[in-house]
DSSP file (Angstrom, degrees, kcal/mol; ACC not computed):
  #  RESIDUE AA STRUCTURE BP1 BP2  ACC     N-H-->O    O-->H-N    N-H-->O    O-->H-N    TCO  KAPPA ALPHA  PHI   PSI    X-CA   Y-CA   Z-CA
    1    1 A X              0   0    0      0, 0.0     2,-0.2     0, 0.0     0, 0.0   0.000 360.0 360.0 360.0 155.2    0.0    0.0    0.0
    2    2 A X        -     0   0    0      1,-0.1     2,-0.1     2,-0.0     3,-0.0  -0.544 360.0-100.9-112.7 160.0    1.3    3.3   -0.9
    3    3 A X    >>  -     0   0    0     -2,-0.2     3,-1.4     1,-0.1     4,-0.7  -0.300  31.5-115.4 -45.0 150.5    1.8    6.3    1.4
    4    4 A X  G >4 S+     0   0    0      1,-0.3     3,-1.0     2,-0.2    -1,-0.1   0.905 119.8  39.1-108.7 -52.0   -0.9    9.1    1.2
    5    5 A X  G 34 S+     0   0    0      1,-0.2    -1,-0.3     3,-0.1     4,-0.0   0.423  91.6  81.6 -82.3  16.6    1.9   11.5    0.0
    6    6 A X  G <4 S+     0   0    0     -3,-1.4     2,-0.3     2,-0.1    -1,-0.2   0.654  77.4  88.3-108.6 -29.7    3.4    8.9   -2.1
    7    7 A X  S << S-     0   0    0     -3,-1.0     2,-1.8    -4,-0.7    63,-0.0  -0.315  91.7-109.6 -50.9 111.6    0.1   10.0   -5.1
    8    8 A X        -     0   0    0     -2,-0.3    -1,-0.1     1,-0.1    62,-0.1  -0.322  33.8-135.1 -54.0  56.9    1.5   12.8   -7.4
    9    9 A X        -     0   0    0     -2,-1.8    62,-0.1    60,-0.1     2,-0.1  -0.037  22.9-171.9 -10.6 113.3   -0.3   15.6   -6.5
   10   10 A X  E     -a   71   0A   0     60,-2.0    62,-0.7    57,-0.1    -1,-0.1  -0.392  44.3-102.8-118.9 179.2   -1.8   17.9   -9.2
   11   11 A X  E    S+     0   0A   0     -2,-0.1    26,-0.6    60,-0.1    60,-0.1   0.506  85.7 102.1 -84.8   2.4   -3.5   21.7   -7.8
   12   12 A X  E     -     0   0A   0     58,-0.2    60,-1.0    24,-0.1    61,-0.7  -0.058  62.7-137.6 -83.0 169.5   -7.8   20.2   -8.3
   13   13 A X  E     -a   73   0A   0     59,-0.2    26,-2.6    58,-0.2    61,-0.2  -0.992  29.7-141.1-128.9 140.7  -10.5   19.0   -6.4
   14   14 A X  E     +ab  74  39A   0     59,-0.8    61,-0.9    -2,-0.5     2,-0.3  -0.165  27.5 162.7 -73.3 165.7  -12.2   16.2   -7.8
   15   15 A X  E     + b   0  40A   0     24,-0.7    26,-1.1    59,-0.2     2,-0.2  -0.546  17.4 150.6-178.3 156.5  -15.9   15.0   -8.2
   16   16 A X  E     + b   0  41A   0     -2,-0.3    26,-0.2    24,-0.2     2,-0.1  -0.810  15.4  94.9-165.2 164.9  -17.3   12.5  -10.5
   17   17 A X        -     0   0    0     24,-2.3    26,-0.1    -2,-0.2    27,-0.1  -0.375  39.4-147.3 136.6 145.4  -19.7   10.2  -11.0
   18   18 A X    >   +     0   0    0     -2,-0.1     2,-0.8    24,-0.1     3,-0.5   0.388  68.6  97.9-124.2   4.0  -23.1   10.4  -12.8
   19   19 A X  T 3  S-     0   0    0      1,-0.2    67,-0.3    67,-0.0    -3,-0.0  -0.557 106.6 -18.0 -98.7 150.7  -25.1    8.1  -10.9
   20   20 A X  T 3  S+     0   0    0     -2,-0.8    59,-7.6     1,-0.2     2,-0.2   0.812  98.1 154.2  51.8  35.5  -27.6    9.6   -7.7
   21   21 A X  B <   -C   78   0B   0     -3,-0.5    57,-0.3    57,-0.2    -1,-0.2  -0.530  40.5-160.6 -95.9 174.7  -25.2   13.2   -8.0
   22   22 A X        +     0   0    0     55,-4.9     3,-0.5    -2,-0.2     4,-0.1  -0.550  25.7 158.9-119.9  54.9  -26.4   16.6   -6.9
   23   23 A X    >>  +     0   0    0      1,-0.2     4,-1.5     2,-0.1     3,-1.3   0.683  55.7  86.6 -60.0  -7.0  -23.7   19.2   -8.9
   24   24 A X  H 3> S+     0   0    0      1,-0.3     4,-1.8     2,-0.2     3,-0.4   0.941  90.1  35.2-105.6 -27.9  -25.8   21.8   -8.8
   25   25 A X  H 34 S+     0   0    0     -3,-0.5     4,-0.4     2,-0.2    -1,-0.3   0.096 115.3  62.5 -90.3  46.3  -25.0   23.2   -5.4
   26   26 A X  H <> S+     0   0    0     -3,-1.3     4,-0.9    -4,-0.1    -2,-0.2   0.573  94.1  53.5 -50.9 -39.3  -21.9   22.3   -5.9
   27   27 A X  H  X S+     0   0    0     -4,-1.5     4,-3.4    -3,-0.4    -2,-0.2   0.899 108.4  51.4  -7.6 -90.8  -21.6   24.3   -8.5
   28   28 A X  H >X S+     0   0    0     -4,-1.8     3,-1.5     2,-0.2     4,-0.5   0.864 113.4  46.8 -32.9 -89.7  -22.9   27.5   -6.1
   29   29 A X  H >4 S+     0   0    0     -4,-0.4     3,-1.8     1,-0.3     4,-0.3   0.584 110.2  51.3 -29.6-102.1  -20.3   26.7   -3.5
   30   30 A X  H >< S+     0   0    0     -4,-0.9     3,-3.2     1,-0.4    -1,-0.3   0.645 101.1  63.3 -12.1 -56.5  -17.4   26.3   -6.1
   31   31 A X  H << S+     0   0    0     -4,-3.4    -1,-0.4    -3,-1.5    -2,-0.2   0.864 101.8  49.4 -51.1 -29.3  -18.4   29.8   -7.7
   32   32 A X  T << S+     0   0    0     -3,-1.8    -1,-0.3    -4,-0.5     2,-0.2   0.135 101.0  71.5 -80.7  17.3  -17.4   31.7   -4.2
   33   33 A X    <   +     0   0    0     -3,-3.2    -1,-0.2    -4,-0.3    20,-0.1  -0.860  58.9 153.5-148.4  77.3  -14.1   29.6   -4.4
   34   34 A X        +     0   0    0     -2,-0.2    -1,-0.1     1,-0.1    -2,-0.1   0.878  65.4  68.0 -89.9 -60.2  -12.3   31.6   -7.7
   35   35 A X  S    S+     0   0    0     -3,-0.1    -1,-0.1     2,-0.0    -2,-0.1   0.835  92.2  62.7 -32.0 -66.8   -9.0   30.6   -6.4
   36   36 A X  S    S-     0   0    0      1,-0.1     2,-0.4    -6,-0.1   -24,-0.1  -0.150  74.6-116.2 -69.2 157.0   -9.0   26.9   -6.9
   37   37 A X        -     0   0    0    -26,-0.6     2,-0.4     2,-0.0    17,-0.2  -0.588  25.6-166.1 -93.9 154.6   -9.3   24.5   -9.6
   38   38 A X  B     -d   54   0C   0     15,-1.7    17,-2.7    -2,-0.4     2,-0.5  -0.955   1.6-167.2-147.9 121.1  -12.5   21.8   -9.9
   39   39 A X  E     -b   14   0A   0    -26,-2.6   -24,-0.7    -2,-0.4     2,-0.6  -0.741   2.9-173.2-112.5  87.5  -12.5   18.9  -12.0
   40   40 A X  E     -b   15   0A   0     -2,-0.5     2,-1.5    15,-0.4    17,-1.5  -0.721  14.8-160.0 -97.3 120.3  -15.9   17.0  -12.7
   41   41 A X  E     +b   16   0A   0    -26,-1.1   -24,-2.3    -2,-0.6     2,-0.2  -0.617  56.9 118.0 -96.9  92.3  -15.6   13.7  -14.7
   42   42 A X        -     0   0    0     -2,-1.5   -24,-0.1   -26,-0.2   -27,-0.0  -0.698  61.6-156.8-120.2-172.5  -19.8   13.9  -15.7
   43   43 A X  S >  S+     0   0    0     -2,-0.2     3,-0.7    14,-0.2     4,-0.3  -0.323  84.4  95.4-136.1  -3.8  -22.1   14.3  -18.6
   44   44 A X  T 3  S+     0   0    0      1,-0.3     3,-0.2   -27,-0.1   -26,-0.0   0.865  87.5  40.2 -78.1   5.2  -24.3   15.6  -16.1
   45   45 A X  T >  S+     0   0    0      1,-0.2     3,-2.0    -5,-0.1    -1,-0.3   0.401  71.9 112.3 -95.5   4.0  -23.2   19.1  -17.1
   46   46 A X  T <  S+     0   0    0     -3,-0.7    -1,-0.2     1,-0.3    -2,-0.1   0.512  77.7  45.9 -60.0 -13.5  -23.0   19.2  -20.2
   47   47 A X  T 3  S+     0   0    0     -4,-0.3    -1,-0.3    -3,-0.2    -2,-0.1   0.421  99.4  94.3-110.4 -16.2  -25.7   21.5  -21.0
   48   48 A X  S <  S-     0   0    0     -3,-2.0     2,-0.5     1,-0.0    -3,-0.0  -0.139  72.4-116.3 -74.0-179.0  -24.5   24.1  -18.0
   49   49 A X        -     0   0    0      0, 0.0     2,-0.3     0, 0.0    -2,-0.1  -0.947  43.4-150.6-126.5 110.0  -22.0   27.7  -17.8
   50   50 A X        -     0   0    0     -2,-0.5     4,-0.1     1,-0.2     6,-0.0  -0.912  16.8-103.4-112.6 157.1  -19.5   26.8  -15.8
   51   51 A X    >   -     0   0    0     -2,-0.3     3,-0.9     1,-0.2    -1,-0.2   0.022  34.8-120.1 -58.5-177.8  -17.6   28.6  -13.7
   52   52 A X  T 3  S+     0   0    0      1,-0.2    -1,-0.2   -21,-0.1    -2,-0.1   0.865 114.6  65.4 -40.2 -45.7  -13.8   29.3  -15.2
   53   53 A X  T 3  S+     0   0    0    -20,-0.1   -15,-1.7   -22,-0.1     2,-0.3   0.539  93.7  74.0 -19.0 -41.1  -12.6   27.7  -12.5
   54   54 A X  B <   -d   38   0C   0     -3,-0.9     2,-0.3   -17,-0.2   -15,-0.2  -0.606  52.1-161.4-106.8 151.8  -14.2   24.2  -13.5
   55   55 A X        -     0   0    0    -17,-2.7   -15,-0.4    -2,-0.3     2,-0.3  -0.974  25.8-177.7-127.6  97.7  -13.4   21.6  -16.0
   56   56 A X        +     0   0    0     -2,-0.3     2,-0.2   -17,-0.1   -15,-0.2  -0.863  17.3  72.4-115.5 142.2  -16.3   18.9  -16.9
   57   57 A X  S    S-     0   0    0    -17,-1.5   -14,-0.2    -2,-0.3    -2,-0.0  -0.678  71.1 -39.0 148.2-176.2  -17.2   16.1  -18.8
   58   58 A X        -     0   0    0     -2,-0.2     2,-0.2   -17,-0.2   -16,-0.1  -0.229  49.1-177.7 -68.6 160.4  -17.0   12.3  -19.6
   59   59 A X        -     0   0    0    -18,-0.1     2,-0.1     0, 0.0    -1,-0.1  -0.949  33.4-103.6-147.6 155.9  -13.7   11.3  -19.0
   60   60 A X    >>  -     0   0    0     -2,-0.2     4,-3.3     1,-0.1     3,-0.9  -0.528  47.3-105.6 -92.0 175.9  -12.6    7.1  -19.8
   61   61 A X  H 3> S+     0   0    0      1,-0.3     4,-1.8     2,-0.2    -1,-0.1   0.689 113.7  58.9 -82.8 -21.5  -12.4    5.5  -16.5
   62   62 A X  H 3> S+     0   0    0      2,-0.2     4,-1.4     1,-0.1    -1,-0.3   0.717 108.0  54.8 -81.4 -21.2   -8.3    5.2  -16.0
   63   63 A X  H <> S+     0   0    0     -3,-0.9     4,-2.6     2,-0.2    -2,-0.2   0.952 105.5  48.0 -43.0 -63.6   -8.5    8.7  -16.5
   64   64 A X  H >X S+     0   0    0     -4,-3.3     4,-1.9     1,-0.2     3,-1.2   0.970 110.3  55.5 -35.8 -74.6  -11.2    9.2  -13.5
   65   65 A X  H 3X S+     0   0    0     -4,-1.8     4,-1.4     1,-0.3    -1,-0.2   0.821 106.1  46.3 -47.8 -48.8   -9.2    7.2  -11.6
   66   66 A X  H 3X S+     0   0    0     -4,-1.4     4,-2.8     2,-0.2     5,-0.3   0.876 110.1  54.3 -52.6 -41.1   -6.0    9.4  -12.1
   67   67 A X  H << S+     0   0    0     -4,-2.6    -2,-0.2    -3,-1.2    -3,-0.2   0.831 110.4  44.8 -79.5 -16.7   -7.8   12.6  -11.4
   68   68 A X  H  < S+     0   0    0     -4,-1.9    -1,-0.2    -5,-0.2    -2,-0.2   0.693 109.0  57.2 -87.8 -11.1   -9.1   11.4   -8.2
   69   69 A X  H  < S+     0   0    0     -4,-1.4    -2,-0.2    -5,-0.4    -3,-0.2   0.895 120.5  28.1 -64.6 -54.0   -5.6    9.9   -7.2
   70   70 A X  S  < S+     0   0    0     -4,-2.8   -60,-2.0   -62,-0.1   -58,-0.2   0.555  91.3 107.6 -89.1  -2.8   -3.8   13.5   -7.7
   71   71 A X  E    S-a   10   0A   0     -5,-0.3   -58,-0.2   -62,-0.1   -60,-0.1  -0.590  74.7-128.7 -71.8 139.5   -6.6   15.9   -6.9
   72   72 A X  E    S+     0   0A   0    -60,-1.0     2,-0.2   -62,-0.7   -59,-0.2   0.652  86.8  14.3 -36.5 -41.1   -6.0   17.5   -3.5
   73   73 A X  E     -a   13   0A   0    -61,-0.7   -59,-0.8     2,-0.0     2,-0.2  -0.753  69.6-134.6-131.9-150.2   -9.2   16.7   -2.3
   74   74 A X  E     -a   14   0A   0     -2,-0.2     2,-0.4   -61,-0.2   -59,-0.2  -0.870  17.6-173.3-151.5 101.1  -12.1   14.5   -3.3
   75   75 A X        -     0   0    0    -61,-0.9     2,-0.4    -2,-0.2   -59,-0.1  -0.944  10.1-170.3 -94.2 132.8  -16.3   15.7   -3.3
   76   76 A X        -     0   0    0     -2,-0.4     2,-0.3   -61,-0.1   -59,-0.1  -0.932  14.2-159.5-115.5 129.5  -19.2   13.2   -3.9
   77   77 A X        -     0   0    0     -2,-0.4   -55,-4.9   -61,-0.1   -53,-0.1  -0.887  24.3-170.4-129.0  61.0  -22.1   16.0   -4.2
   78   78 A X  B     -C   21   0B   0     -2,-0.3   -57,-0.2   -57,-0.3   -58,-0.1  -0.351  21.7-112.4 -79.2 133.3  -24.6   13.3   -3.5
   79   79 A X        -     0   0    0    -59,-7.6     2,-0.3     1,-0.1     3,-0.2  -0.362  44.6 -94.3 -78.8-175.2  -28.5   13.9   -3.8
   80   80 A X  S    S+     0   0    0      1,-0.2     3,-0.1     2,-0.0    -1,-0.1  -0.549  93.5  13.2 -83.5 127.9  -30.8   13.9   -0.5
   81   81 A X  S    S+     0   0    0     -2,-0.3     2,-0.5     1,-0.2    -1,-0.2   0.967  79.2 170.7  79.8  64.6  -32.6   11.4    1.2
   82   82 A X        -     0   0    0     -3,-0.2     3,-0.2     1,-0.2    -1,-0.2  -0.694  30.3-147.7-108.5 129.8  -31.1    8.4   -0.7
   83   83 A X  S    S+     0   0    0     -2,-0.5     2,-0.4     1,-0.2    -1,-0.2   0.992  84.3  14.2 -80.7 -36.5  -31.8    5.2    0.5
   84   84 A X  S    S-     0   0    0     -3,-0.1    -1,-0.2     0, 0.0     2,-0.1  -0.982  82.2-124.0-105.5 126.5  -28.6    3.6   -0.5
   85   85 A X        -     0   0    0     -2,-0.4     2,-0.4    -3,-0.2   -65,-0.1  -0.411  12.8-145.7 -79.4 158.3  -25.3    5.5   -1.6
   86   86 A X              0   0    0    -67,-0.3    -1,-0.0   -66,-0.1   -67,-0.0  -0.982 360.0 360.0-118.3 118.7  -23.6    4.9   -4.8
   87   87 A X              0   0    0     -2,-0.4    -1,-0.1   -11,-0.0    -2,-0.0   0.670 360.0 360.0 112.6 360.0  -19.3    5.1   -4.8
């Protein structure tokens, strides 16, 4: 098993996933947060203005996996009142 700092660490915060997520106050928060980078591997934006800050969209899955391996942190933006989580 690898050491927490032992991951290459790139400057993002991660999110993905399109099943049972909530981006869209994610989204809000993130706009008051100019300074930082956000990477979300969806399709569930595709149709949104996002901020500059943010980067979206399908990504193949060894990607995903990379970007949540170097991101600085990690958000699942998960909807309410779910009987079972997905991730």
């Amino acid at each position: 098993m690898l050491a927490a700092d032992a991951a290459p660490q790139e400057n993002h915060i991660f999110a993905g996933g399109n099943s049972h997520r909530n981006y869209l106050p994610y989204l809000d928060a993130i706009d008051s947060l100019r300074d930082l980078e956000f990477v979300i591997a969806t399709n569930l934006l595709d149709d949104k203005t996002l901020p500059p800050n943010v980067r979206a969209g399908s990504v193949p899955q060894n990607e995903f996996a990379r970007l949540m391996r170097t991101s600085r942190a990690v958000v699942v933006p998960m909807k309410r009142n779910l009987i079972h989580a997905v991730g």
